[in-house]
C-alpha positions as CSV (number, residue, x, y, z in Angstrom):
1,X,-6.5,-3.3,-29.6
2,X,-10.1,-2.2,-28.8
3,X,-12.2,-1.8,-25.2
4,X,-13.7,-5.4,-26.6
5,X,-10.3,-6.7,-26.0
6,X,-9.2,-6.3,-22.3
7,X,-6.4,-8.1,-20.1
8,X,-7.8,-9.9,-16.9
9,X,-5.2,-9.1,-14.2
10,X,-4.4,-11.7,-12.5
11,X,-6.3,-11.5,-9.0
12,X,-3.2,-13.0,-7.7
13,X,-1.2,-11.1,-8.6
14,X,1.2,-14.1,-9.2
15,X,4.5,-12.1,-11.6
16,X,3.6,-8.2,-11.3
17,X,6.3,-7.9,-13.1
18,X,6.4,-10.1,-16.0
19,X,2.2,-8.7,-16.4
20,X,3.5,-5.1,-16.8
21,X,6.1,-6.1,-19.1
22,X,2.9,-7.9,-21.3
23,X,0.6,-5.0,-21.0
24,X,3.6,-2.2,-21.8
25,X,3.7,-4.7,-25.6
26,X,0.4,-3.4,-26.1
27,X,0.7,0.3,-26.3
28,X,0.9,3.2,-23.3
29,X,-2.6,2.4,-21.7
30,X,-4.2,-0.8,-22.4
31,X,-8.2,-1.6,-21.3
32,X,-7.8,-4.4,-18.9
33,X,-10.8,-6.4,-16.9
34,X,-10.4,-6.5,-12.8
35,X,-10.9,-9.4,-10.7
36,X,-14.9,-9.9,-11.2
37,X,-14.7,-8.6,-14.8
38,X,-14.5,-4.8,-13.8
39,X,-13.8,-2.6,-17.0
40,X,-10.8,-0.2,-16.2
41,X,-7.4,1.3,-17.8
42,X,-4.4,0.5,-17.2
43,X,-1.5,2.6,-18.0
44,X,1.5,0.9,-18.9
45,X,4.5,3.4,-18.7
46,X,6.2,5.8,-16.1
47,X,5.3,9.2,-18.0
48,X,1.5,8.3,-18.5
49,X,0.8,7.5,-15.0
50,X,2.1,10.6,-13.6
51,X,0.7,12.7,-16.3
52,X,-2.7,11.4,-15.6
53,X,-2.3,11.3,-12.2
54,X,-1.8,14.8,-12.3
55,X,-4.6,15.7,-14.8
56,X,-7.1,17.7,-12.5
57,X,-9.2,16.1,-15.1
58,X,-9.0,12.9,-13.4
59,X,-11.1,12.3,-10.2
60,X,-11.2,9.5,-7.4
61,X,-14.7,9.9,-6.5
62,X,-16.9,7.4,-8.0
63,X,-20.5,8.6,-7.0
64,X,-19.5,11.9,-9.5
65,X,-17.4,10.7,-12.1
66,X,-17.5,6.9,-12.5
67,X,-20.0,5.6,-15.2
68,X,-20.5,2.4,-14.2
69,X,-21.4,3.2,-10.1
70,X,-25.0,3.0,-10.6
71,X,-24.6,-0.6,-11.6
72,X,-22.4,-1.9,-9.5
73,X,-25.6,-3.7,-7.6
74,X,-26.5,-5.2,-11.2
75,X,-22.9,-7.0,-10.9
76,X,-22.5,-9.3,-7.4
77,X,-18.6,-10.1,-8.7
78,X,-18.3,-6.2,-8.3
79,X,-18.5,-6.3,-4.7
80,X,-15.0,-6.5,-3.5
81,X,-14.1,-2.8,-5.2
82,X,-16.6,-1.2,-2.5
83,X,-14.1,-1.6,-0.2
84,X,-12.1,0.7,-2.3
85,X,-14.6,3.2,-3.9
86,X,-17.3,2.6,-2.1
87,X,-16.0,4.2,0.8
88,X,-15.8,8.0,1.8
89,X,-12.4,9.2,2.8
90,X,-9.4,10.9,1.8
91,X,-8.6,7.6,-1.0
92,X,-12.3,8.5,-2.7
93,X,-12.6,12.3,-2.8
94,X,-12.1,14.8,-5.2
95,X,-11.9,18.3,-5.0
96,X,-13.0,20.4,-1.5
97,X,-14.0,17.3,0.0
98,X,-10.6,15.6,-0.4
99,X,-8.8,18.2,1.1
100,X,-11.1,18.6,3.5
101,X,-10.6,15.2,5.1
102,X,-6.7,15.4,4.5
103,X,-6.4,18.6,7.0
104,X,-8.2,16.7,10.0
105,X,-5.4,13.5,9.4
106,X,-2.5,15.6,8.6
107,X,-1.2,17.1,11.8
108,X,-0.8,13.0,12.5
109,X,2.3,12.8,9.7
110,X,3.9,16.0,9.9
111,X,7.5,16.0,9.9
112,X,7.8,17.3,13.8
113,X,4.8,14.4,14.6
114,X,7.2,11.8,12.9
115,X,10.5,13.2,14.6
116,X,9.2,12.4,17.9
117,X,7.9,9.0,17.1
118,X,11.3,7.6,16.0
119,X,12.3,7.0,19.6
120,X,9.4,4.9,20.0
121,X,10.2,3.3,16.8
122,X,13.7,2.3,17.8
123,X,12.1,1.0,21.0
124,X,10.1,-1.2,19.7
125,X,12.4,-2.5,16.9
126,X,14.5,-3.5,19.6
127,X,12.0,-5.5,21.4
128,X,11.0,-7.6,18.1
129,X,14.5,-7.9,17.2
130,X,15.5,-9.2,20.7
131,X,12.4,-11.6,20.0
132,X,14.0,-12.8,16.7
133,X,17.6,-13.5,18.6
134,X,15.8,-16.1,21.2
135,X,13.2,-17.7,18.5
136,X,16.2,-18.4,16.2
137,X,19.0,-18.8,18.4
138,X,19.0,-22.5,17.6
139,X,18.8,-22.0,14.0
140,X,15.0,-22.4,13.5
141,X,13.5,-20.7,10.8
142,X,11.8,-17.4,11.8
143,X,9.4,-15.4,9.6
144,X,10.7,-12.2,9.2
145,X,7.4,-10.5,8.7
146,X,5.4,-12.1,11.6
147,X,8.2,-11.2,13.9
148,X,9.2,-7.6,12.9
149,X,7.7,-6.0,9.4
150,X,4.5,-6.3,10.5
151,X,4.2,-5.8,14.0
152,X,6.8,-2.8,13.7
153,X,4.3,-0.8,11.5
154,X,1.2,-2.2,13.3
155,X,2.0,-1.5,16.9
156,X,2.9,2.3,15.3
157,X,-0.3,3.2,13.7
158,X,-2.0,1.1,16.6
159,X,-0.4,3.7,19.3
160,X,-1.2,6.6,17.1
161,X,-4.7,5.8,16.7
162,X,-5.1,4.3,20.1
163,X,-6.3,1.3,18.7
164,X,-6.0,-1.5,22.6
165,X,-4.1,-4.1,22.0
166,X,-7.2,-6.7,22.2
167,X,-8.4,-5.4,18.9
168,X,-5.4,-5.7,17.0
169,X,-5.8,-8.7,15.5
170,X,-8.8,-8.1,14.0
171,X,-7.7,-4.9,12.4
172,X,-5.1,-7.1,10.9
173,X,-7.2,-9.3,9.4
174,X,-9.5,-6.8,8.2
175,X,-6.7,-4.5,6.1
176,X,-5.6,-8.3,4.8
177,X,-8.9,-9.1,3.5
178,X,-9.4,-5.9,1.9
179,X,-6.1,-6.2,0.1
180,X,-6.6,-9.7,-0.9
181,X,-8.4,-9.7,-4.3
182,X,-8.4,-13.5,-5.2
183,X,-12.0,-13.8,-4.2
184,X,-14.7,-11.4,-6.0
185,X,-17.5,-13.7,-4.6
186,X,-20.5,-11.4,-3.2
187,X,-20.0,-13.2,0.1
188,X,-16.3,-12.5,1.1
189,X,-17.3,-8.7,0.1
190,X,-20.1,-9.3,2.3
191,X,-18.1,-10.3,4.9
192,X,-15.5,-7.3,4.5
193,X,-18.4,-4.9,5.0
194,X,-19.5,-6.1,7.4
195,X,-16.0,-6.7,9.4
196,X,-15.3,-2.9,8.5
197,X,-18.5,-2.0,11.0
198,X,-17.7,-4.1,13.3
199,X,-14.3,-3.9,13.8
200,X,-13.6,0.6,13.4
201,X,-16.9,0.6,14.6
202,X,-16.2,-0.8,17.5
203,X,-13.0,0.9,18.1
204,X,-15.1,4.2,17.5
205,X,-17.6,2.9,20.7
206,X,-14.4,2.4,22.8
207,X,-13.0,5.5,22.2
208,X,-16.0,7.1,23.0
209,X,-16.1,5.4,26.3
210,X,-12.2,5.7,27.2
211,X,-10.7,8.6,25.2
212,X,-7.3,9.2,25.3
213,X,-4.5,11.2,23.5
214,X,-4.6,10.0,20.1
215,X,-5.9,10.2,16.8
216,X,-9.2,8.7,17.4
217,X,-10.0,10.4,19.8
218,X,-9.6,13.5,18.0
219,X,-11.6,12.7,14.9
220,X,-14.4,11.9,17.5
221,X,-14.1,15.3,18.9
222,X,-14.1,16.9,15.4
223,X,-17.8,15.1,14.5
224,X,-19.1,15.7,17.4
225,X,-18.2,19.4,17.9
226,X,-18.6,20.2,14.2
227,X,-20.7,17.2,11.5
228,X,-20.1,19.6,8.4
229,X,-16.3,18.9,9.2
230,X,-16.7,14.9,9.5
231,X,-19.6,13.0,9.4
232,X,-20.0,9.4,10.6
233,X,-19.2,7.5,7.6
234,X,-16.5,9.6,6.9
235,X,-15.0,8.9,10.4
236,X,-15.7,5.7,9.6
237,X,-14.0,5.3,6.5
238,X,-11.2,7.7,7.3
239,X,-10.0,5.1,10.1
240,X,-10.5,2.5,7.6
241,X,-7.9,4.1,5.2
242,X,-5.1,5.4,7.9
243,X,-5.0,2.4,9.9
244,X,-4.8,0.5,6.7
245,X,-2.1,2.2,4.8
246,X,-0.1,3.1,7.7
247,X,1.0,-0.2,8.6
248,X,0.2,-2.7,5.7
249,X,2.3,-0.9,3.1
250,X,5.3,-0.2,5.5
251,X,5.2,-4.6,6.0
252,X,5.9,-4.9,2.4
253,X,8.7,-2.1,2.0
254,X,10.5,-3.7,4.7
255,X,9.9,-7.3,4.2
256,X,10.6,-6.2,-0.2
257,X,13.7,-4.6,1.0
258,X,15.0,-7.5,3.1
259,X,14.5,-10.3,0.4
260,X,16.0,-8.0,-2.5
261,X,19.4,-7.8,-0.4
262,X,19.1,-11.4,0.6
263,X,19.0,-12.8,-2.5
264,X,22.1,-9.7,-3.9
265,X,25.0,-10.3,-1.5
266,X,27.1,-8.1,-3.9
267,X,24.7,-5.2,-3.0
268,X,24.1,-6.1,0.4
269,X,27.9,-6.1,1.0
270,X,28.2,-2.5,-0.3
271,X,24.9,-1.5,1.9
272,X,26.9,-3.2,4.7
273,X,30.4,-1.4,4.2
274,X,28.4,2.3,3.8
275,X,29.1,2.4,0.3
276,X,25.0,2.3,-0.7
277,X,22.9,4.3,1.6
278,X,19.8,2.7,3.5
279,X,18.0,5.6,1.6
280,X,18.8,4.2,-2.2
281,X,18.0,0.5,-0.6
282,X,14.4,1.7,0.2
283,X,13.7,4.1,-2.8
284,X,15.0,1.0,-5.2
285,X,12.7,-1.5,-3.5
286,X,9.6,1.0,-3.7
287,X,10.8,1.5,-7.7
288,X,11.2,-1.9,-8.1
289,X,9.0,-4.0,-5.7
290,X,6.4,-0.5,-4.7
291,X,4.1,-1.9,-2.0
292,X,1.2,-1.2,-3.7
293,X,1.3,-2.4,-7.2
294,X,-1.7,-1.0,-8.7
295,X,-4.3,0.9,-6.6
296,X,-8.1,0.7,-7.7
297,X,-9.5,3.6,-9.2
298,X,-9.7,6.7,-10.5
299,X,-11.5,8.5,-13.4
300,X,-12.0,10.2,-16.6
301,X,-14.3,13.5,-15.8
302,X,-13.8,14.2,-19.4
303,X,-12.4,12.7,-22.4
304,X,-8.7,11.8,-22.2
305,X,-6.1,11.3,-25.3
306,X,-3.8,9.4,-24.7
307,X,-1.9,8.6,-27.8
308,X,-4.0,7.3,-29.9
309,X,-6.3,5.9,-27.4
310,X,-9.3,7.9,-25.7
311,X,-10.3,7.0,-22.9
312,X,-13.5,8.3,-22.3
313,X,-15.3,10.3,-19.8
314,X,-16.6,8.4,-16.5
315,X,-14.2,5.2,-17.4
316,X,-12.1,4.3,-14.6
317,X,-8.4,4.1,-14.3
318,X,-6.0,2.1,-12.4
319,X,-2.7,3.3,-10.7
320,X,0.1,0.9,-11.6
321,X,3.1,2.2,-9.5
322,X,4.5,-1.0,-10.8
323,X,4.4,-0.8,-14.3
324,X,5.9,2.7,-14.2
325,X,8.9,1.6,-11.4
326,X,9.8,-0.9,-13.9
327,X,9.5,1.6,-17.5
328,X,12.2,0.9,-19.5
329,X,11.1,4.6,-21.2
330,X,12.1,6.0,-17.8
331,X,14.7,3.8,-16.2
332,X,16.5,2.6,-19.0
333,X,16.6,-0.9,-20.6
334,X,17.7,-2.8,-16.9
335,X,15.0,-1.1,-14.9
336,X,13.6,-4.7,-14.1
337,X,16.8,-5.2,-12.1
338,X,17.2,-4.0,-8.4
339,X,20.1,-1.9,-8.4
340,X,20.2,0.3,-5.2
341,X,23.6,2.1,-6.5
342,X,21.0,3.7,-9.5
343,X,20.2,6.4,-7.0
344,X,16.2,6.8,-8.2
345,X,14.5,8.5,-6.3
346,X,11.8,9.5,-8.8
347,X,9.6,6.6,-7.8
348,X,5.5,7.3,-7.8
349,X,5.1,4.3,-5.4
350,X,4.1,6.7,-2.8
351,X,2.1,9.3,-5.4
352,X,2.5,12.1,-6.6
353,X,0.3,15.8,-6.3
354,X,-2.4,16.1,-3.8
355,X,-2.7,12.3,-3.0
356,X,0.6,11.8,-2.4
357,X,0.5,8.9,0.8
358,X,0.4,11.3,3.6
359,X,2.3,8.5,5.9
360,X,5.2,8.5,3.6
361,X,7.6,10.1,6.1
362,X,6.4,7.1,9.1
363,X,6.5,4.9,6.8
364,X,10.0,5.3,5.7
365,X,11.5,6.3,9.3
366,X,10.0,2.8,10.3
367,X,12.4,1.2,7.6
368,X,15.5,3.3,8.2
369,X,15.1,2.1,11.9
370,X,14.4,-1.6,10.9
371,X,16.7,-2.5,8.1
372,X,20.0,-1.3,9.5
373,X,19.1,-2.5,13.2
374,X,18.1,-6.2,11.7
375,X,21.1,-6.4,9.5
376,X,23.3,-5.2,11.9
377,X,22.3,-7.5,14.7
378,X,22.3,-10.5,11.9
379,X,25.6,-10.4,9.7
380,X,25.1,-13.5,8.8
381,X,21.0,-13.4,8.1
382,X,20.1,-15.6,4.9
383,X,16.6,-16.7,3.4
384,X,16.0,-20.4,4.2
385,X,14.2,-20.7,1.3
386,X,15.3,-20.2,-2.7
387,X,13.7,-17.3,-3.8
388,X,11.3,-18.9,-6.2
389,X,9.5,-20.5,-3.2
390,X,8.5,-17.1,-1.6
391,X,4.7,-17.1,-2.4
392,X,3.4,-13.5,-3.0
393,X,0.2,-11.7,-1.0
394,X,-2.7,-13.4,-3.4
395,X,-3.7,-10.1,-4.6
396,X,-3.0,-7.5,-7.8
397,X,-2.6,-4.5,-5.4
398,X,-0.6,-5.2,-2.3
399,X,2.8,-6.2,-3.8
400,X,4.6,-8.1,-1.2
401,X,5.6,-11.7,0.1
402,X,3.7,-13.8,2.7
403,X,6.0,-14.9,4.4
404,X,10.1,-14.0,4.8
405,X,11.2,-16.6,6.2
406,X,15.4,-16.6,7.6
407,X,17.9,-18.4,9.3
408,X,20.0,-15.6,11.4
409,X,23.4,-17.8,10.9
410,X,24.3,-17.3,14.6
């Protein structure tokens, strides 16, 4: 097939699966079409995405290495990927200045950082959990990712950032409007610029006014004491990105996680007798359901091969974790089936090289501390809904489910 020829993703992101599956018939890097009729690649297998992910020859930074960023004003459908590219932080840098911004977040996600927070994160499971006992006790329905995969994560990243608890909510919503790509109208990316200043904006002004010990506080200091280090967009933008990731991808492992053993008692009885590990549950549900299905984009600085295909210098790329969790080239022919005894731990979903998520390690201590505590407080914890009902996050990036709704068969 030729670039004339590309694949609209669906903006939905309705069957991830069943769309890699199509686009891996079509050769190891197909040209596909964005929500809003964005030109990009899309590689298909597990080998290809970690080879070019790899390739120093392949950049995240648009304003260097992206053809098409001059233009984007020519294209008002465009709009929404600003609040992926457009944006200066660790997610859109290349080079010095990516490693630059990843030394002043690091020291948040060391291992040491992370070992003291799990007591915290126990805590707090707890309290959510003890909330899901009394709102179900009378067999009522209770969504399992209102009442513990999302606040879990969000109170976390909240109390490491020192983000008050009145503006919350609002980060919330912002991190879900970003990840929702069913709308490339010019006014909802309007609006999500414009939330974006308002809303880490205004947590910036607050932290300025009532610092405390926290992250924040400390990337303040660092742009005030030194600019070269962190200028105000970057600040910005920074917050933007480690707010975001460190709670809305951590909601979909754990909520993925939960409905995969729900809907395989045969597997959930051998997680529950110790003979599968909580470690292969979560690295199978990142394989098979990664939180982030395909990430928007990175690019050619020079001509790539790729087969037979070239993609050319300044096209952009996109990360599909899922299409390479589920490559039958990699995993064998039954890598669309969630099988937690495969032991896989090979998984890309949380990158690979120098952009590998740096709130991997939080991220999966938050699960190992919610899965066993829910299950073991629930033994007899089904879905109250057939698993064809669950409706997924309208989006081609975030992969994950709305809603996880139970019935704790107490």
């Amino acid at each position: 097939m030729t670039v004339t020829d590309r694949i609209a993703l669906d903006p939905f992101g309705s069957d991830i699966p069943a769309e890699s599956a199509r686009l891996r018939a079509l050769g190891p890097v197909v040209p596909v079409e964005l929500p809003g009729g964005i030109p990009a690649w899309a590689p298909t297998g597990y080998d290809v995405l970690k080879e070019l992910i790899l390739d120093p020859r392949v950049s995240k930074d648009p304003r260097k290495h992206w053809r098409l960023w001059p233009e984007i004003s020519e294209h008002p459908s465009w709009g929404w990927i600003l609040g992926w590219v457009g944006v200066i932080n660790m997610l859109s840098t290349y080079g010095p200045d990516h490693t630059r911004l990843r030394k002043l977040v690091a020291p948040s996600f060391t291992h040491r950082r992370t070992e003291a927070m799990l007591p915290r994160v126990t805590a707090i499971t707890g309290e959510l959990l003890d909330a899901v006992a009394k709102a179900g006790a009378d067999g009522s329905v209770v969504d399992l990712r209102a009442a513990l995969a999302h606040p879990l994560p969000m109170r976390m990243i909240c109390e490491l950032f020192g983000v008050p608890d009145e503006m919350r909510d609002d980060a919330a919503e912002l991190i879900a409007a970003i990840m929702d790509t069913s709308d490339p109208s010019p006014e909802h990316a309007a609006s999500v610029q414009e939330r974006i200043g308002t809303v880490l904006g205004g947590l910036i002004a607050y932290k300025v006014e009532h610092p405390g010990d926290d992250m924040t506080t400390e990337l303040i200091r660092v742009r005030d004491e030194d600019g070269d280090r962190l200028g105000d967009e970057e600040l910005l933008y920074t917050l933007l990105l480690v707010i975001g990731a460190g709670f809305e991808t951590t909601v979909n492992l754990i909520g993925n996680a939960v409905v995969a053993l729900l809907t395989r008692p045969v597997q959930l009885a051998a997680v529950r007798s110790r003979t599968i590990g909580w470690d292969a549950v979560i690295d199978e549900t990142l394989r098979v359901h990664p939180s982030i299905a395909s990430l928007p984009l990175r690019f050619a600085v020079s001509d790539l091969t790729v087969g037979d295909v070239t993609i050319a210098a300044g096209d952009a790329i996109v990360t599909t974790y899922a299409a390479a969790g589920l490559d039958p080239a990699h995993y064998g022919p039954d890598a669309a089936v969630f099988d937690a005894a495969r032991g896989a731990d090979d998984h890309l979903s949380f990158g690979i090289g120098v952009h590998r998520c740096i709130g991997a390690p939080l991220a999966r201590a938050e699960a190992l501390a919610a899965l066993p505590a829910l299950f073991d407080r629930f033994p007899g914890l089904r879905l109250a809904v057939g698993e064809q009902e669950l409706r997924q996050v309208p989006s081609f990036i975030a992969f994950g489910w709305q809603e996880v709704p139970v019935r704790l068969g107490v």
